[in-house]
C-alpha positions, 0 to 999 in steps of 0.5 A: 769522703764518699759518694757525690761531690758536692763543689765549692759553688754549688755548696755556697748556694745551698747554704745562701738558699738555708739561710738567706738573711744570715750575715755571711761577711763584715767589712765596715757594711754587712753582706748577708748570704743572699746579697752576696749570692746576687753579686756574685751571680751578676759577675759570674754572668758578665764573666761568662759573657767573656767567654769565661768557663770550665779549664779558663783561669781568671785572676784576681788581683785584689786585696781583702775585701768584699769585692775579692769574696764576690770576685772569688765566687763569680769565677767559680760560679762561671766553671773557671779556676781563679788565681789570686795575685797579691796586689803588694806583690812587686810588678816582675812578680805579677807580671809572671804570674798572669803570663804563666797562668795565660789568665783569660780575664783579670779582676782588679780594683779602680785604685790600682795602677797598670796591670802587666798583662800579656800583649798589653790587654784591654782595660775595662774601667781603665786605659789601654786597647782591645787586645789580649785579656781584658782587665775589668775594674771594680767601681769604675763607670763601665764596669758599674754598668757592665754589671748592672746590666747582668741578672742576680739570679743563679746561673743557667747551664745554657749560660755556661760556656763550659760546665764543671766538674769535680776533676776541673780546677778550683784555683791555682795558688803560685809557691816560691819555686827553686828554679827563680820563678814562682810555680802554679799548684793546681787544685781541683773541685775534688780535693777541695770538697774533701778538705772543705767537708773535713774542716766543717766537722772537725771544726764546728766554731767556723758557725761562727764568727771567723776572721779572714786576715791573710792574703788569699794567695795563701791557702790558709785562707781556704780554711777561713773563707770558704769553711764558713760560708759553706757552713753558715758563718760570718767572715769578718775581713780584718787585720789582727791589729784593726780591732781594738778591744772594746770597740764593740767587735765582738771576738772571733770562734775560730781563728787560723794563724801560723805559729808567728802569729801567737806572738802577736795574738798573746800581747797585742791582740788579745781580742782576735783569739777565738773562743772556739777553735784555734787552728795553727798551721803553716810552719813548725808549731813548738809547746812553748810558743802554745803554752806562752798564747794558752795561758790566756786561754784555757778553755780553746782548742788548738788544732796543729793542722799540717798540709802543703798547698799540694795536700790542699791546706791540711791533710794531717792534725794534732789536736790539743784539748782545753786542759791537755798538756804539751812538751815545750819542743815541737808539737806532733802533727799528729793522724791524717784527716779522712781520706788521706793516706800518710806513709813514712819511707826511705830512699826506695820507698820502703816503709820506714819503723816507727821510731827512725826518720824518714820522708813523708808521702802523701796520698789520698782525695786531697792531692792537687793535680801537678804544677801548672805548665810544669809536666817534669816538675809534676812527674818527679813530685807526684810519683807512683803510689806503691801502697794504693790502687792501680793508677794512684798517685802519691806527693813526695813532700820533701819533709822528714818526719817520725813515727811514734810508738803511738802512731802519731807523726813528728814533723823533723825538717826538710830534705832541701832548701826549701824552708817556712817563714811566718807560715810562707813556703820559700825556696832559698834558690828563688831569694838567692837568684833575686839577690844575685840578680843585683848588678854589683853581686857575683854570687849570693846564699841565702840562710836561715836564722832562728832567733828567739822570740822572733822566729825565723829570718832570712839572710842573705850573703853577697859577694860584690863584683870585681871593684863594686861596693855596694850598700846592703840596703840597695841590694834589699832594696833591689830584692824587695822589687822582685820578690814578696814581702815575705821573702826579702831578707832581713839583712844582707852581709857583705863577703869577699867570698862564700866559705865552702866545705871541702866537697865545695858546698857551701859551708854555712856553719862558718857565715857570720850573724848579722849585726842589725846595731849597725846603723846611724849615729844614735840620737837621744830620745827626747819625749816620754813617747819617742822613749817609749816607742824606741824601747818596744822597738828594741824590744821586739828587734831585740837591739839595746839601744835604739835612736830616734833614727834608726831604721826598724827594718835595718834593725831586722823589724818585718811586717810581723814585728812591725803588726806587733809594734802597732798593736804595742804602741797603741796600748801605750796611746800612740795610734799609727798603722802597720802601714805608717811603719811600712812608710815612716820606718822610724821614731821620729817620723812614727812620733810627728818629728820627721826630718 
């Protein structure tokens, strides 16, 4: 990209004043462009009252929602960074977060319960004193009427309290860390606009209709928010399993997903796959798992987008044309996106011969600037660019990928621990401290299991203290109080001790697969739809025999499968919500019979 950089706000506005009247997003009402531009200048006004700009970071604790998008919007709008905290995530976790991002102001919703902030900061809309940041609550009284209070013109310079530029932070996105705790990826202005300027040429569809489905604390959903409101696009907010063919929704021209999600898409939501484009990113992406979703969809594009949250979302593609044919192993990630230099090289950083393995680096416009209060963890992973200008920098991936003689990049494996589950960057030394952390276990491993049709599980192995026995199910019950969802493993496998090579590591080739058939004594299914629903749980868990009792969870069900359950069942008539199995877990309390 060259010359001026434009930066995300400044790129809405100007799309806002094009087309004013155009419906810029759906969530049961329709916001259009200049509505959504007036709200969020009335926040970004009562934002930058706070003292809210340029090198502050606000966090947003708020789930899909228009109130996120114009929340978003403010904070860039005021100069801030903005830092997006999933409100499902567990307390310890959140309460990390906003320490660590020392947020100066948190957005959350009227409905949430006590925000950890530090030194126990003023609630506006809620309880609490005047000390630390203050937390503002969308619909509550004061925060109607802080707002109301505020112009919906654009911000002055004047009413700035610092202005912004494309070297100053745009978000900082936390990853699993290996050190236990989460760590901050600052992105900048710069490395946005260069994503963001790639993403509207190369994918023309986000004109159209695309759906934000995930979490904005995973940068997919840069892709599916910010490329079409920069463009002109409508942004349905949505999950994949509320829409329901038929229900006048019209279907989507471009769609991201992470490779887990084609599963979902080829049998229970058919009607979310996008016309246009389709962009799969995240985690490795192999040719079965295309061909089983492209069957049903010739005439699409499918791009294979590769890129780490430190790379700013996708900084290398593969892009497969209606017609173009696929290996059923796993798809190349292909030629980096404009701006971006890729070298493949070994242990000195010489460069590696196409054909031999080697370590991918990434150089380029689109690096983040480091790890947020992380100067050590930043130095070691954006090194020195041997092959570039005086002074750039070059990110050290940890991924070993391959040349073809054609050029193109195969994406291989990884060099350490660190792995992807259902697109999410986990490190296995943050689940295996949250396992351990438990007060019955001594020690703890974490691995990874693929299992087909399923993807990729974790499971955790836990030796219990001295005289302790304790029930797999509280030490994941004690996880899945300190980590995300998507990091809780699937099981836990009791040992008396971790088996070790010779050299003292752990020697994973010799710990046992879990046994997900263990659980209570069977009961009978009595109803053609209890018969039903305990055959596509079984089918998606991949268990014989399931009863009326068991635990779709302990049976190694995740919110994934549990997505695809719901879409399933209401195929069969049954009409109950990813989050009803969340809750009830089982067939009898799914079907109306709970005990």
């Amino acid at each position: 990209m060259t010359g001026q950089v434009v930066i995300l706000p400044d790129s809405f506005e100007r799309q806002a004043a094009r087309t004013p009247d155009a419906v810029a997003l759906v969530d049961g009402e329709e916001v259009t462009y200049a509505q959504l531009d007036a709200r969020a200048n009335r926040l970004a006004r009562l934002l930058a009252g706070q003292g809210l700009g340029a090198g502050d970071v606000c966090a947003v604790l708020l789930g899909r929602s228009v109130e996120l998008v114009v929340s978003v919007l403010a904070v860039l709008k005021t100069g801030a960074a903005y830092v997006p905290v999933d409100p499902e995530d567990p307390a310890d976790r959140v309460e990390w977060v906003l320490s660590d991002s020392a947020a100066r102001v948190v957005l959350t919703s009227a409905s949430a319960g006590a925000v950890p902030v530090p030194t126990g900061g003023g609630d506006r809309g809620g309880e609490g004193d005047a000390d630390g940041p203050p937390v503002w609550r969308w619909h509550t009284p004061e925060f109607d009427e802080a707002l109301a209070a505020q112009g919906d013109g654009p911000l002055l310079d004047e009413e700035r309290v610092r202005s912004c530029g494309p070297g100053d932070a745009a978000y900082v996105i936390y990853t699993s860390g290996s050190s236990g705790r989460p760590k901050g990826v600052v992105v900048e202005h710069r490395a946005l606009s260069a994503y963001l300027t790639y993403a509207r040429d190369s994918y023309p569809s986000v004109g159209g209709l695309s759906l934000l489905h995930s979490s904005v604390s995973f940068d997919m959903a840069v892709t599916t928010l910010y490329a079409p409101l920069t463009a002109g696009g409508t942004v349905r907010i949505t999950d994949l399993t509320d829409a329901r063919p038929g229900d006048g929704v019209p279907s989507p021209t471009f769609l991201k997903v992470t490779p887990s999600h084609l599963a979902l898409l080829r049998d229970a939501a058919p009607h979310c796959s996008p016309s246009g484009q389709l962009v799969v990113g995240g985690e490795m992406l192999t040719g079965t798992a295309l061909d089983n979703w492209r069957r049903a969809n010739p005439g699409t594009q499918v791009v294979n987008e590769y890129g780490p949250t430190e790379a700013d979302v996708g900084c290398c593609v593969f892009t497969v044309a209606p017609g173009d044919g696929v290996e059923p192993g796993a798809v190349p990630i292909g030629w980096p996106t404009p701006g971006t230099r890729l070298y493949v090289l070994d242990a000195e950083l010489n460069r590696v011969e196409p054909g031999r393995t080697g370590e991918l680096y990434i150089a380029g416009q689109q690096l983040a600037r480091g790890y947020l209060n992380q100067p050590e963890l930043t130095a070691a992973k954006f090194v020195a660019d041997p092959y570039g200008a005086p002074g750039s920098r070059m990110y050290r991936t940890g991924d070993l990928v391959r040349q073809r003689p054609d050029g193109e990049l195969e994406f291989l494996g990884r060099l350490d621990d660190q792995v992807k589950v259902r697109g999410y960057r986990v490190e296995l030394g943050e689940v295996e401290a949250a396992v351990a952390g438990h007060p019955a276990v001594r020690h703890a491993a974490v691995t990874v299991r693929e299992d087909p049709g399923r993807g990729a599980r974790l499971v955790a192995y836990a030796v219990p203290e001295a005289g302790q026995s304790p029930e797999p199910e509280e030490i994941l019950k004690h996880t899945g109080s300190r980590l995300p969802d998507y990091m809780v493993p699937s099981a836990v496998v009791l040992m008396r001790a971790l088996p070790l090579t010779t050299n003292g590591k752990l020697d994973t080739k010799k710990l046992p697969a879990p046994d997900f058939s263990t659980r209570t004594v069977y009961a009978e299914p009595r109803t053609a739809a209890e018969r039903t629903l305990c055959d596509l749980v079984g089918e998606l868990t991949g268990v014989v025999r399931v009863g009326l009792d068991d635990d779709f969870f302990a049976l190694g069900g995740d919110s994934l499968l549990a997505a695809r359950l719901a879409s399933r069942a209401r195929k069969e008539g049954m009409d109950f919500s990813l989050r009803d199995i969340l809750h009830k877990r089982t067939v009898r309390a799914l079907t109306g019979d709970a005990k």
